[in-house]
C-alpha positions in Angstrom: 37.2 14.9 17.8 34.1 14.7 16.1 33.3 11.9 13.5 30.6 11.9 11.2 28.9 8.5 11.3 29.0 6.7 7.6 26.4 7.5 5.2 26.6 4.3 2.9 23.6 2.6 4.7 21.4 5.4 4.2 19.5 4.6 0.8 18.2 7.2 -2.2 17.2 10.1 -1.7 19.9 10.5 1.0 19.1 14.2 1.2 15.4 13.3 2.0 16.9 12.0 5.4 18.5 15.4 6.1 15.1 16.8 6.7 15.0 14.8 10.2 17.1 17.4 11.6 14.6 19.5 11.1 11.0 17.5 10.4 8.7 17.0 13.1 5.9 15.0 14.3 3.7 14.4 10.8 6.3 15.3 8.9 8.6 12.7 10.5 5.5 9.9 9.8 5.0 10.9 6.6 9.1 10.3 5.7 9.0 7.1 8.0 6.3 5.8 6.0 7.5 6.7 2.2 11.1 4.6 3.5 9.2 1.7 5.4 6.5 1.5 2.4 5.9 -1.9 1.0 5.0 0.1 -2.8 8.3 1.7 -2.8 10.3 -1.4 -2.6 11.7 0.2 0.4 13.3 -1.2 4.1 11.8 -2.9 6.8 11.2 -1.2 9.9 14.0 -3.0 11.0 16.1 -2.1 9.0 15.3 1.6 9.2 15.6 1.5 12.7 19.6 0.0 12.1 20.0 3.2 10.2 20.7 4.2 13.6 19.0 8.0 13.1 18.1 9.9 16.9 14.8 8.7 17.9 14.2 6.2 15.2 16.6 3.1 16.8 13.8 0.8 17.9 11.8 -1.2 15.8 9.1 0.3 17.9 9.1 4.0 17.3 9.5 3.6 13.9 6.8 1.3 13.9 5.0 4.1 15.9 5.6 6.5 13.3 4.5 4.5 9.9 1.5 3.6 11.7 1.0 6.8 12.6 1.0 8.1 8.9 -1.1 5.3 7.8 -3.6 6.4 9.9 -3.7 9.7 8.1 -3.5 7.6 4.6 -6.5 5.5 6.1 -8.3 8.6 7.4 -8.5 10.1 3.8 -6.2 13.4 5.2 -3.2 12.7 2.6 -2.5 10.1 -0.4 0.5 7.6 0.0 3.4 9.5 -0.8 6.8 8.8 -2.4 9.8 11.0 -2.3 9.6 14.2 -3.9 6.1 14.6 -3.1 4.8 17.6 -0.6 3.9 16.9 2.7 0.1 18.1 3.9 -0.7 19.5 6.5 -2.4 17.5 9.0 -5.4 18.9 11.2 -4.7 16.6 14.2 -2.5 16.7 17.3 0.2 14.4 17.4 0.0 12.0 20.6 1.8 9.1 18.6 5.2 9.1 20.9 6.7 10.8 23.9 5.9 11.6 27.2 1.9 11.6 27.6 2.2 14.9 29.7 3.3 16.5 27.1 -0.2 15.7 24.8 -3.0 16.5 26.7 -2.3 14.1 29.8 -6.0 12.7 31.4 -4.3 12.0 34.8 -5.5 14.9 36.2 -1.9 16.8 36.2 -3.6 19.6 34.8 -1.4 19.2 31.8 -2.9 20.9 28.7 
């Protein structure tokens, strides 16, 4: 039998998290980033990670992806965003997490 897990932990707007089913990459940052931002009065990486969503368990992947959208903030490529807002799109690759083969690997795999 399958049981959903409990939803209580997961703070406003809980259909903002729904889009991780879905959101990838940049668009994962940018979400990361408006739940872990300091301005929003929002969680710790910690306790994002605790939310317990796939992929976002460790303090350091979701560390991985604020940093990663701050870089965008800090690059001038997007403005801090807060929930409701539309998400740019972003003229970079993404090398942030995962396997490096899979992101233009330099070990001479041949990779692309």
């Amino acid at each position: 039998m399958l049981i959903s897990p409990t939803t209580d932990r997961i703070p406003h707007p809980q259909d903002a998290l729904a889009t991780f089913a879905v959101a990838k990459k940049w668009q994962r940052a940018a979400i990361v980033w408006s739940y872990t931002n300091d301005s929003n009065g929002a969680m710790t990486v910690q306790e994002f990670a605790d939310l317990g969503i796939v992929n976002l368990t460790s303090e350091q992947f979701v560390t991985k992806y604020r940093d990663a959208w701050q870089s965008v903030i800090d690059r001038g490529l997007s403005t801090p965003l807060t929930f409701g807002d539309q998400i740019p799109p972003i003229p970079l690759g993404w090398s942030q997490t995962g396997n490096p083969h899979m992101s233009g690997c330099t070990c001479g795999c041949g990779t692309p």
